[in-house]
C-alpha positions in Angstrom: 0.0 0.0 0.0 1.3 3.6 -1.0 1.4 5.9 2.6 1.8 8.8 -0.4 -2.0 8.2 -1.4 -3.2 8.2 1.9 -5.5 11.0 3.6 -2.9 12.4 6.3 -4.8 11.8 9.1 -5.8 8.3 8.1 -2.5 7.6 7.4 -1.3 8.4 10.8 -4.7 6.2 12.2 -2.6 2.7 10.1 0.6 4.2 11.5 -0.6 4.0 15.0 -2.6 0.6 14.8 0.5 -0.6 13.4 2.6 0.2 15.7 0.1 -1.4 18.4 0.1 -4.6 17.0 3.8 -4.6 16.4 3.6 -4.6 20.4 2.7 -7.9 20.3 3.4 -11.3 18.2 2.1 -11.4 15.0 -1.4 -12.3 14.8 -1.0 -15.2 12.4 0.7 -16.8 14.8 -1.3 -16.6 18.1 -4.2 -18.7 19.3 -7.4 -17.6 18.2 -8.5 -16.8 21.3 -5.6 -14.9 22.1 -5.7 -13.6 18.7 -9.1 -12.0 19.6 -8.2 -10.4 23.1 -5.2 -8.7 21.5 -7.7 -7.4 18.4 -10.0 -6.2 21.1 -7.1 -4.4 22.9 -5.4 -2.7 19.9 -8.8 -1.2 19.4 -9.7 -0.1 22.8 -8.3 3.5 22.2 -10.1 4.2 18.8 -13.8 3.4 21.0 -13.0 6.1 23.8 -15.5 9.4 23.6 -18.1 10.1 21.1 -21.6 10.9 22.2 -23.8 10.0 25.5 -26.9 8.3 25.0 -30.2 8.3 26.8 -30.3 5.0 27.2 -27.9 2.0 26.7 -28.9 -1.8 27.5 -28.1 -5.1 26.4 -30.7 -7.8 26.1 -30.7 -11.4 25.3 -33.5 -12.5 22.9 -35.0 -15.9 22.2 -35.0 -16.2 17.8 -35.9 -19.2 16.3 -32.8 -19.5 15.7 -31.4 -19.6 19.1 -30.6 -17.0 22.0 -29.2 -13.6 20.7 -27.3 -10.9 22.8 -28.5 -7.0 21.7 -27.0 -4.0 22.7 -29.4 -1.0 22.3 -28.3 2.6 22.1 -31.3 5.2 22.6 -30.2 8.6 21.6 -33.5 9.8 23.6 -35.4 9.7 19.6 -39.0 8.9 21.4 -41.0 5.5 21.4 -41.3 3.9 19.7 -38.3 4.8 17.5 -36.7 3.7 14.2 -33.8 1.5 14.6 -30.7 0.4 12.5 -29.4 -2.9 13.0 -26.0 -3.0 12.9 -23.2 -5.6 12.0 -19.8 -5.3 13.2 -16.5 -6.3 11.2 -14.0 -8.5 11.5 -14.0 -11.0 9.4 -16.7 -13.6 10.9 -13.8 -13.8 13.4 -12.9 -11.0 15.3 -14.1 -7.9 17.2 -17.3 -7.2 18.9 -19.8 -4.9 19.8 -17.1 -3.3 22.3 -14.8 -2.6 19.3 -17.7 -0.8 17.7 -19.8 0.4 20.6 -18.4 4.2 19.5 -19.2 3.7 15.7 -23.1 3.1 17.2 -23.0 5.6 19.2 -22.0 8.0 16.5 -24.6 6.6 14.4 -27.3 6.8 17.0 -26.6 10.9 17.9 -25.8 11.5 14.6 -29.4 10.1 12.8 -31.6 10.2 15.7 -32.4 7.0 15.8 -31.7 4.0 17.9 -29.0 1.6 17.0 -29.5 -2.3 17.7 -25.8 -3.9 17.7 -26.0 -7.6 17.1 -23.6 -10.0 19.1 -23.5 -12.8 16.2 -21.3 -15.4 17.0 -17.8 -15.8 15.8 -16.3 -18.2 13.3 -14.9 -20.5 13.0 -16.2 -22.3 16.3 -19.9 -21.4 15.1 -19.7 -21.1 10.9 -22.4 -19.9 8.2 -25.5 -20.0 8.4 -25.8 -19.2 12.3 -25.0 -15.5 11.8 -27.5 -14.9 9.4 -30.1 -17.0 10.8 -29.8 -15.1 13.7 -29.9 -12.0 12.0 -33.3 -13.3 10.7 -34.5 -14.6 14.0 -33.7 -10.6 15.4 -35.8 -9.4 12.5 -38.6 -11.5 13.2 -38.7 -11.3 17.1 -38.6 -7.4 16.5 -41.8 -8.1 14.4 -43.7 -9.2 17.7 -41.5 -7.4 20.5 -40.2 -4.4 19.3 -42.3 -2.3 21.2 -40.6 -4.1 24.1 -37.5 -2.1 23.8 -38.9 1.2 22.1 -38.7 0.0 18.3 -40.8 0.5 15.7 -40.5 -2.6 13.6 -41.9 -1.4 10.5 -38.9 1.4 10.8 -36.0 -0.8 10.4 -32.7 -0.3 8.2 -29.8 -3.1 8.6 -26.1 -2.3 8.0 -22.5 -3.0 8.9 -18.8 -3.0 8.1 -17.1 -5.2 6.1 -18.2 -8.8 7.5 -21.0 -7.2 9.0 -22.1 -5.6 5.7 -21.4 -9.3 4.1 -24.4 -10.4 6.5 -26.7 -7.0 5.9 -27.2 -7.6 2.4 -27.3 -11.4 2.2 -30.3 -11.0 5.5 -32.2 -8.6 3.0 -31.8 -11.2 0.1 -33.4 -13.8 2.1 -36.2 -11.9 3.5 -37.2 -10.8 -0.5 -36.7 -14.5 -1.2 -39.1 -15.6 1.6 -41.5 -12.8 0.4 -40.8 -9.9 2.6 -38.8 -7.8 0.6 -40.4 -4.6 2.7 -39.4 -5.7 6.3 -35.8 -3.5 5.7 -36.2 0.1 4.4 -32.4 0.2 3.6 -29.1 -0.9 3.4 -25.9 0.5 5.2 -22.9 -0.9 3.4 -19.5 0.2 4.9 -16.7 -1.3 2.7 -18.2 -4.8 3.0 -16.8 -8.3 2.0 -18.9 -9.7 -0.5 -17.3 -13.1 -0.8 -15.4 -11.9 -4.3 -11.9 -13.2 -3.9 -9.6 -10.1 -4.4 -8.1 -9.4 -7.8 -4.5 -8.9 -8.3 -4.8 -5.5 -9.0 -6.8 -5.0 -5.8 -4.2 -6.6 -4.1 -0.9 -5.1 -5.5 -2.5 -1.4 -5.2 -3.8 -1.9 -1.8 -2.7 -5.2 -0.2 0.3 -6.3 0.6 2.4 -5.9 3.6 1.4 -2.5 5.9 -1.7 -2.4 4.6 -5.2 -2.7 6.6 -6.2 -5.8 4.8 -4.5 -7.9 2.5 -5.7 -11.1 0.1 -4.0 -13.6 2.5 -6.5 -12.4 5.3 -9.7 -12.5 3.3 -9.2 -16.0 2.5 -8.1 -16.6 6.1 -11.6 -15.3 7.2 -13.8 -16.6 4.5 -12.4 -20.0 5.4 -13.0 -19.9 8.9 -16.6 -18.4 8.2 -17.9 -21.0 4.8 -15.0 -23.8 5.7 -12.9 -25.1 2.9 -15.5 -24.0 -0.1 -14.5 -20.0 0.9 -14.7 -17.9 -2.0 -15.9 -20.9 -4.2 -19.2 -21.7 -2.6 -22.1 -21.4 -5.0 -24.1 -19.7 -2.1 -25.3 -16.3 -2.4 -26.3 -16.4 1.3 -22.8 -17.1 2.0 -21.1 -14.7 -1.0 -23.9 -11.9 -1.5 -21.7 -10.7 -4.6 -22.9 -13.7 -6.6 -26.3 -13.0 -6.1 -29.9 -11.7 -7.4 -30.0 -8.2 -6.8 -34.1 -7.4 -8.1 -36.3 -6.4 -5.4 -33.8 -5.4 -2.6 -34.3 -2.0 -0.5 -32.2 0.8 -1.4 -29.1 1.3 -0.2 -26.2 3.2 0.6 -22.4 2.1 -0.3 -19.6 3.3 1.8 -16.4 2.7 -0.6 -12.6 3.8 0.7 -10.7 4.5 -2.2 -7.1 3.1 -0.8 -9.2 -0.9 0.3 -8.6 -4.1 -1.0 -12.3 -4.7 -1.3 -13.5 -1.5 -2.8 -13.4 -3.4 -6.2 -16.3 -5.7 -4.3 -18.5 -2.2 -3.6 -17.9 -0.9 -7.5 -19.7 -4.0 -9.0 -22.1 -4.2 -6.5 -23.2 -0.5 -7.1 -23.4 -1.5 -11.0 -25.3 -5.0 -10.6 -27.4 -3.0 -7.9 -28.5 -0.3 -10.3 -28.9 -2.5 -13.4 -31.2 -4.3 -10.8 -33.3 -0.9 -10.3 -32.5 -0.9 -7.1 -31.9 2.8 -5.4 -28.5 3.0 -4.9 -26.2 5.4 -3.7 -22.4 5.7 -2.9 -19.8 7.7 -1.7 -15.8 7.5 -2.5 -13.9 8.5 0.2 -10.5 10.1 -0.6 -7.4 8.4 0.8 -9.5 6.4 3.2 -8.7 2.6 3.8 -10.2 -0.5 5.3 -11.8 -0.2 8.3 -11.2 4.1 8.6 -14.9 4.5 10.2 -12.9 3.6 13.6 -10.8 7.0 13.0 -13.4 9.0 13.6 -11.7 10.7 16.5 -8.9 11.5 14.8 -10.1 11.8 10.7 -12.6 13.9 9.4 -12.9 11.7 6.5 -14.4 9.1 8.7 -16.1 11.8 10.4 -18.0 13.0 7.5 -18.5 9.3 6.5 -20.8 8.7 9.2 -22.6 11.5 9.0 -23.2 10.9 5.6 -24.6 7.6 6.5 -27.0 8.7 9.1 -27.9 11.1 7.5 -29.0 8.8 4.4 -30.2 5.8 6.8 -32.8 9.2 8.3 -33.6 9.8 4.9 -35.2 6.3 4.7 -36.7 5.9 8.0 -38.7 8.6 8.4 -40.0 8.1 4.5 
């Protein structure tokens, strides 16, 4: 990855996480577990500040598809309120709703709305389909007991960062294939990871060693998340880029220029839009993978999330 290309103050963001993890052995060699705990620790600082909310609880829920932990974040929007679901990163593997409890935050103040974080389970001890189903089973429970915590279910938008938006826009797919393509009102896709394997090109411009994410990685996480099919299985569920894109809410596309898997967001905004579906992006200059967690430091990441809210608003109060 060329530093030259990079937004200054992102560039000094991948500087310092760098220099965090070089505290420690390198993560390809630690046990997962370990692995994880360091993940969560290099990314304490970037979650420190941001907005107060009203209200913030946690809940477990019982889905069909098992037990579910929520964290809710009220920004004091009224009841019953819009929500956005939201999906963290990490490549099925890693992080949590910790790591991103700031991002929601931000998102809640920012929109007005309340953010529902979803504490899906991590591969590869628990692989695909369980995330998704119970990202389903949270869509449907909200149907009945939304009320319950301050929700209007017939206000919802889904979204998430790079696994997370992986497991937005495969949930919306499968809700339009069981006939409910109206239960989501839009789509939040932060540089997500689509199940495309990286092309050279993406990986020679932005891959690579001291970059965010490199080629190696992806097929690290898409094998712990599918198994040993990764970025062959013939499931669009699994790999939303291979899919049927008719009939899907509208949605918003959240593309760093300077990230492996900004290729992934280009051809989904094309097959999206030949599709009909409403879509909308937004290049972001010098940005990389994962520069949403800058926001305390970038005002390119800053100005990404309000762009967001602002959008995901847009659709929820339609």
């Amino acid at each position: 990855m060329d530093a030259a290309t990079l937004d200054p103050e992102i560039a000094s963001f991948v500087k310092e996480m760098q220099r965090a993890w070089a505290s420690h052995p390198p993560f390809m060699t630690l046990p997962l577990e370990e692995a994880r705990a360091v993940a969560e620790k290099v990314r304490a600082p970037w979650r420190q500040g941001g907005p107060a909310m009203a209200e913030t609880f946690e809940r477990t829920i019982a889905t069909d598809a098992g037990p579910l932990r929520i964290r809710v974040y009220d920004p004091g929007s009224g009841k019953p309120a819009p929500a956005l679901l939201y999906l963290h990163g990490g490549g099925f593997t890693l992080f949590s709703l910790d790591t991103h409890d700031r991002l929601m935050r931000e998102y809640a103040a920012a929109g007005g709305f309340v953010v529902i974080g979803i504490d899906y389970p991590l591969s590869p001890e628990v692989r695909y389909p369980v995330a998704l189903d119970l990202t389903i089973g949270l869509i449907d429970w909200l149907a009945a007991h939304g009320a319950e915590i301050g929700v209007d279910a017939g206000r919802l938008a889904i979204g998430g960062d790079s696994a997370g938006g992986n497991l937005s826009l495969a949930a919306a797919m499968r809700l339009r294939d069981r006939g409910a393509p109206d239960r989501l009102k839009g789509l939040l896709l932060n540089y997500a990871a689509l199940g495309a394997p990286p092309s050279d090109e993406a990986e020679a411009r932005h891959g690579g060693p001291g970059s965010v994410l490199d080629r190696a990685e992806m097929e690290y996480y898409f094998g712990n998340y599918i198994g040993e099919a990764g970025h062959t299985l013939d499931d669009p569920y699994a790999r939303p880029i291979i899919g049927n894109f008719t009939h899907l809410p509208p949605a918003f596309l959240v593309i760093p220029e300077c990230d492996i898997l900004s290729e992934q967001s280009f051809a989904l905004r094309e097959r999206m839009a030949l599709a009909g579906i409403d879509v909308t992006s937004e290049v972001y200059r010098g940005a990389t993978h994962s520069f949403l967690e800058a926001m305390s430091v970038a005002e390119v990441a800053r100005r990404a999330i309000a762009d967001g809210a602002a959008w995901v608003k847009a659709r929820l109060d339609a």
